[in-house]
C-alpha positions in Angstrom: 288.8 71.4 78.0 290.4 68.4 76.5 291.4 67.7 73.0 289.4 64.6 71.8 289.5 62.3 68.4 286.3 61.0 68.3 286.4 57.6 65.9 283.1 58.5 63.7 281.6 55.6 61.6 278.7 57.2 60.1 276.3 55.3 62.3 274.3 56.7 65.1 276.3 55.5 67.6 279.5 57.5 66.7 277.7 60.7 66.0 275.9 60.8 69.0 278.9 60.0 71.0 280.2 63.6 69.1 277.0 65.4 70.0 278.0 64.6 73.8 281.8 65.3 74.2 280.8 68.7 72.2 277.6 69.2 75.0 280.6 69.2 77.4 282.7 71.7 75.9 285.7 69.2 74.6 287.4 70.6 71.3 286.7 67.9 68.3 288.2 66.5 65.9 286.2 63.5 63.6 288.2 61.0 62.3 286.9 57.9 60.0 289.1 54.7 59.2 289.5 53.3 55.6 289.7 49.6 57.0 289.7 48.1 53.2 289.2 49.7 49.8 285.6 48.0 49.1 286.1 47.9 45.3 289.1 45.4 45.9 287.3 43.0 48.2 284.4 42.9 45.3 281.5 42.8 47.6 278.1 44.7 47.6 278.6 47.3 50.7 275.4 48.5 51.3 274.9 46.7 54.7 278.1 46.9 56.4 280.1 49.8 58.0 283.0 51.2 56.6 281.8 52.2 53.0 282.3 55.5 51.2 278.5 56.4 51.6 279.5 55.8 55.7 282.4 58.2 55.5 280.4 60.7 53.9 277.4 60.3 56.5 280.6 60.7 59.3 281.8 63.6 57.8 278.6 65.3 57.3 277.8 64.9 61.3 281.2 66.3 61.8 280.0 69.7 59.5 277.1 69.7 61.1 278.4 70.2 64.4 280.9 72.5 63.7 284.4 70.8 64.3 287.1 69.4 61.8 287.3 65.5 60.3 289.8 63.4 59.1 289.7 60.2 57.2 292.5 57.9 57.9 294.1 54.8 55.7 294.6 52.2 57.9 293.9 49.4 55.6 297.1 48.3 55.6 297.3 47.5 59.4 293.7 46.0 58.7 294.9 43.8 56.6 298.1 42.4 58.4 296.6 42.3 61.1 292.8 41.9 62.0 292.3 40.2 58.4 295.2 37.9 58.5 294.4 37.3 62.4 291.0 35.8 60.6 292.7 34.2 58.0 294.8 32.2 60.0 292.8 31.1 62.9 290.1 29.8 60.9 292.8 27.9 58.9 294.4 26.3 62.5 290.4 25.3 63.3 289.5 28.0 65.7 286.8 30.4 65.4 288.4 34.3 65.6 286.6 36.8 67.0 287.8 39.6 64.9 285.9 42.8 66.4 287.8 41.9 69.7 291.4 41.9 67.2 290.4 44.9 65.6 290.1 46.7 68.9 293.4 45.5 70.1 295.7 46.5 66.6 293.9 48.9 65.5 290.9 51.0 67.0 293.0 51.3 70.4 296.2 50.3 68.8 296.8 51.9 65.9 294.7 54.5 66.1 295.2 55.6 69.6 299.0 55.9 69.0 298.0 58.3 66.3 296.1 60.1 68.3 298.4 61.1 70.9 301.1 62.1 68.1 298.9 64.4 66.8 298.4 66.0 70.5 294.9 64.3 71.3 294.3 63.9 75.1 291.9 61.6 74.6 290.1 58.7 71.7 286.3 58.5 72.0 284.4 55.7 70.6 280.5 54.8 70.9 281.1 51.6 72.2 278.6 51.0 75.2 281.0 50.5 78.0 281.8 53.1 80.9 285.6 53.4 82.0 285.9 54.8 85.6 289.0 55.0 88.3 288.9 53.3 91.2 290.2 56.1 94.0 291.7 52.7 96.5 293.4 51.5 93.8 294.2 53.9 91.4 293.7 51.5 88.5 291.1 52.2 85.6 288.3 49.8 85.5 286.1 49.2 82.3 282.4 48.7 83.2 279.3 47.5 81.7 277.2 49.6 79.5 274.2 51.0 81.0 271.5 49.2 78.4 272.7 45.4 78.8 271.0 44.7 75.9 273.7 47.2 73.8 277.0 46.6 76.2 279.6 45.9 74.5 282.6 45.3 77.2 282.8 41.8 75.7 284.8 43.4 73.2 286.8 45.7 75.0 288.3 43.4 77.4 291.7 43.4 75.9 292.2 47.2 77.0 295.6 48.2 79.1 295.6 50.9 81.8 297.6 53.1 79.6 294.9 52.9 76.7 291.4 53.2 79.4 293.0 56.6 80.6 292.8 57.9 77.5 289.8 57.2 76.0 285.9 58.0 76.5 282.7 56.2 75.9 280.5 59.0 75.9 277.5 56.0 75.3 278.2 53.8 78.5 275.6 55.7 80.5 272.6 55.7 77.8 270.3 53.9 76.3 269.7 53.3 72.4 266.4 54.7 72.6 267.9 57.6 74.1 270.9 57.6 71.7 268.4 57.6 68.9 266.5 60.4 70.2 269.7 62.8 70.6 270.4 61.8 67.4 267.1 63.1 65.8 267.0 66.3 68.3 270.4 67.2 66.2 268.7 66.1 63.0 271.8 63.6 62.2 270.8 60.8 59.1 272.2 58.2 61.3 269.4 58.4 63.2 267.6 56.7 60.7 270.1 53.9 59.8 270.4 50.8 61.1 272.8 48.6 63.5 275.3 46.6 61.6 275.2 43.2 62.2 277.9 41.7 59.9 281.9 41.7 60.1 282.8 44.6 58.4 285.0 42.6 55.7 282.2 39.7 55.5 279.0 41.1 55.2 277.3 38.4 53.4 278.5 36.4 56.5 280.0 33.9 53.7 283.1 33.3 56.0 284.6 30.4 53.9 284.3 31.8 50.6 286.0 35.3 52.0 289.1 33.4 53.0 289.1 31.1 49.4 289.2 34.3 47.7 292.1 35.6 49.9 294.0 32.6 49.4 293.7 31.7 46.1 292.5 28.3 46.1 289.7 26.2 47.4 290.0 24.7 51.0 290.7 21.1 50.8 287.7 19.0 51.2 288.0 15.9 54.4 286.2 13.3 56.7 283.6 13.7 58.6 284.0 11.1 61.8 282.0 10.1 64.7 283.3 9.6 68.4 284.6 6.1 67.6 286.8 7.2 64.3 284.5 6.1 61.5 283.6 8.2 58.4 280.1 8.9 58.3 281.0 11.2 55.1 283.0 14.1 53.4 283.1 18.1 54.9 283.8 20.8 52.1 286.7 22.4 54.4 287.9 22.9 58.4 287.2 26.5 57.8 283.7 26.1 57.0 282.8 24.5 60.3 282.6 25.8 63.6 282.3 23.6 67.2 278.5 23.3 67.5 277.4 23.7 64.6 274.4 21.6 63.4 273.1 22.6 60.0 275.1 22.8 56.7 276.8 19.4 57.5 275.2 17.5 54.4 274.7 14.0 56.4 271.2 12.2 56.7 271.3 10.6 60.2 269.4 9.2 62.8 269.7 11.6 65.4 271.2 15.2 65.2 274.8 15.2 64.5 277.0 18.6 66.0 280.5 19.6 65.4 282.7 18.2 68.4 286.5 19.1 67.1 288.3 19.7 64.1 291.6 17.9 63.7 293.6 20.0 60.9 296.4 17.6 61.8 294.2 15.1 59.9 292.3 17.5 58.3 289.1 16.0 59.8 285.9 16.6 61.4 284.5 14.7 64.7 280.8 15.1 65.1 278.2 13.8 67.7 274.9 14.3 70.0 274.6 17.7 71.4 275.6 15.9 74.6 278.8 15.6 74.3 279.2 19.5 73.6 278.8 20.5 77.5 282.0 21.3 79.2 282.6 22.6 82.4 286.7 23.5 82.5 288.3 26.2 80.1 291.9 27.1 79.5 292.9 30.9 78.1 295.9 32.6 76.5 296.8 35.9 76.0 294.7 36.8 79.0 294.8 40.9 80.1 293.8 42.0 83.4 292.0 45.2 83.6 290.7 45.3 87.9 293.5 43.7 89.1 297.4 43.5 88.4 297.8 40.2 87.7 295.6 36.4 89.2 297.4 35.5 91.8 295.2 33.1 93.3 291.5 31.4 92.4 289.3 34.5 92.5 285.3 33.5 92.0 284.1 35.3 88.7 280.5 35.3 86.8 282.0 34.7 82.6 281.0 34.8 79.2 282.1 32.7 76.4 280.5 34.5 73.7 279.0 37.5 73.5 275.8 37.4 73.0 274.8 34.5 76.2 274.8 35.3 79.6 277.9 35.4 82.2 277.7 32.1 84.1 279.5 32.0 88.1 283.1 30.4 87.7 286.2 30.2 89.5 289.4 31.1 87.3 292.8 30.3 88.3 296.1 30.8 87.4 298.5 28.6 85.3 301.8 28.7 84.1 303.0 30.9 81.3 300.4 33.3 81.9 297.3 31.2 81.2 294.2 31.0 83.2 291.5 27.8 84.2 288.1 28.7 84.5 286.0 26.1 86.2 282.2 26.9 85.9 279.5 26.2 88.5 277.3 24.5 85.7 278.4 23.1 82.2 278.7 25.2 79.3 277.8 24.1 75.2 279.9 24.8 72.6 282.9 26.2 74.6 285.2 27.0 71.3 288.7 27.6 70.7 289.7 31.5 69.2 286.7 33.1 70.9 287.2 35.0 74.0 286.1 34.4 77.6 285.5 37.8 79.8 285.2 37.5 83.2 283.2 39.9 85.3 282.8 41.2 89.1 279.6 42.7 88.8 279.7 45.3 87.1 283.1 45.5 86.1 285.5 43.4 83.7 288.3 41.8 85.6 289.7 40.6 82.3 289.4 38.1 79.8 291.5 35.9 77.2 291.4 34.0 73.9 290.0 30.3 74.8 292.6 27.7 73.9 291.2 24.4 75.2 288.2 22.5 77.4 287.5 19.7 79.4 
């Protein structure tokens, strides 16, 4: 059977996803990724992945189940990469998605590539997400999970045909019930923990202050304006705002007041009524197709703008230098730059892209 490097958190998911690709006679190896030193970034741990106390829960499933585990320092790449990523696109006004980055440089970058040095066939992740091969077209397609509630193709949308034929989502035919269960059939502690919620590096969800600390210095304080240019007040910073975002603005008004844009040209903020947060038209960039070669016409799609709402019918058509329209059926809120737009055909991801612009 085939070598596989299964990427072992600690959590539930991981193990699970170990107990599986061992249940089909694959030869195992564990390995778990230093992202960050924890001590250095000076925050309390205890709800986020990537801790000491998770390796050791990783490598304990690993010894209980009878094959070898690694721990690998990748918090350099981290850091230049996903972490900067952050850094910088909250900086230029957009809001990052950095699970999506940190599966593109490093999960299924980084790691991958480190994989097949050290002669794995295959990576294996407990994302919930199936990857299957289309026999007409010989392309690998990345489907939904099986429990909608827990798929997470969102986040894998980024994924090249040369990285879906070697990896394995043992998970993408489960449920987390089920999941769970296995897990306490084996008598694995991560049965008993729970999801994490947070970005790994932010787990207080304190976004701003994380990137003051990195920087060194406070971000600069700025107007707030309305639709017609005048200042209604003072924000603390672009980077603590995001398009939509209601509370935390500081301003007593008559009627509720939402992020519209942030202008770092001017270092200001633009707010108004919820209304004028509905968009129907979305541009993309750095847009990879997964089902297809490449858009070559309009192709009807159902997409997502976030992860946690529901896909809504579009139409998404090319442009020039690689970037992609989507026109929706009905209007969307909050469309935001930095965050990614997947785009489905049922069950399967066509592709997706980082959103750069609305109408």
């Amino acid at each position: 059977m085939a070598h596989v490097f299964v990427a072992m958190s600690g959590g539930v998911d991981s193990s699970v996803a170990a107990v599986l690709l061992q249940q089909a006679g694959h030869q195992l190896s564990g390995v778990n990724l230093r992202m960050f030193h924890n001590e250095d970034l000076g925050e309390r741990r205890e709800k986020t992945c990537c801790s000491l106390e998770d390796a050791e829960d990783a490598a304990q499933a690993a010894r209980r189940l009878g094959f070898p585990f690694y721990v690998f320092d990748f918090a350099p790449v981290f850091r230049d990469t996903v972490i900067r990523n952050f850094i910088e696109e909250y900086q230029q006004g957009r809001t990052p998605n950095p699970c999506a980055e940190c599966n593109r440089s490093v999960k299924f970058g980084a790691l991958l590539d480190r994989v097949r040095v050290l002669g794995g066939d295959f990576l294996a992740t407990g994302h919930y997400a199936r990857v299957e091969r289309d026999g007409a077209s010989g392309r690998y397609l990345l489907k939904r999970g099986v429990d909608r509630s827990k798929d997470q193709s969102y986040f894998l949308y980024m994924l090249t045909q040369d990285q879906l034929a070697h990896t394995l989502f043992p998970l993408g035919g489960f449920h987390k019930t089920e999941v769970r269960r296995i897990a306490g059939e084996y008598g694995l502690a991560a049965a008993r923990k729970h999801d994490s919620q947070d970005i790994c590096f932010v787990p207080d969800g304190r976004y701003a202050d994380f990137i003051e600390r990195a920087c060194g210095h406070a971000a600069e304080a700025g107007p707030f304006l309305d639709q017609e240019g005048r200042v209604l007040g003072r924000h603390k910073g672009l980077i603590r705002y995001t398009r939509g975002q209601h509370k935390g603005l500081g301003l007593s008004t008559e009627e509720p007041l939402y992020v519209l844009e942030k202008d770092t040209a001017h270092n200001a903020i633009r707010l108004g009524p919820d209304s004028a947060l509905w968009s129907r038209t979305l541009t993309a960039e750095r847009v990879n197709w997964i089902s297809i070669p490449e858009l070559s016409g309009p192709m009807a799609v159902t997409a997502k703008t976030r992860y946690s709402q529901r896909e809504a019918a579009a139409v998404v058509e090319p442009l020039p230098e690689g970037r992609v329209r989507v026109v929706f059926d009905e209007l969307q809120r909050a469309i935001t730059a930095g965050q990614a737009v997947v785009l489905y055909d049922g069950e399967t991801v066509v592709g997706g892209g980082t959103i750069c612009g609305w109408a």
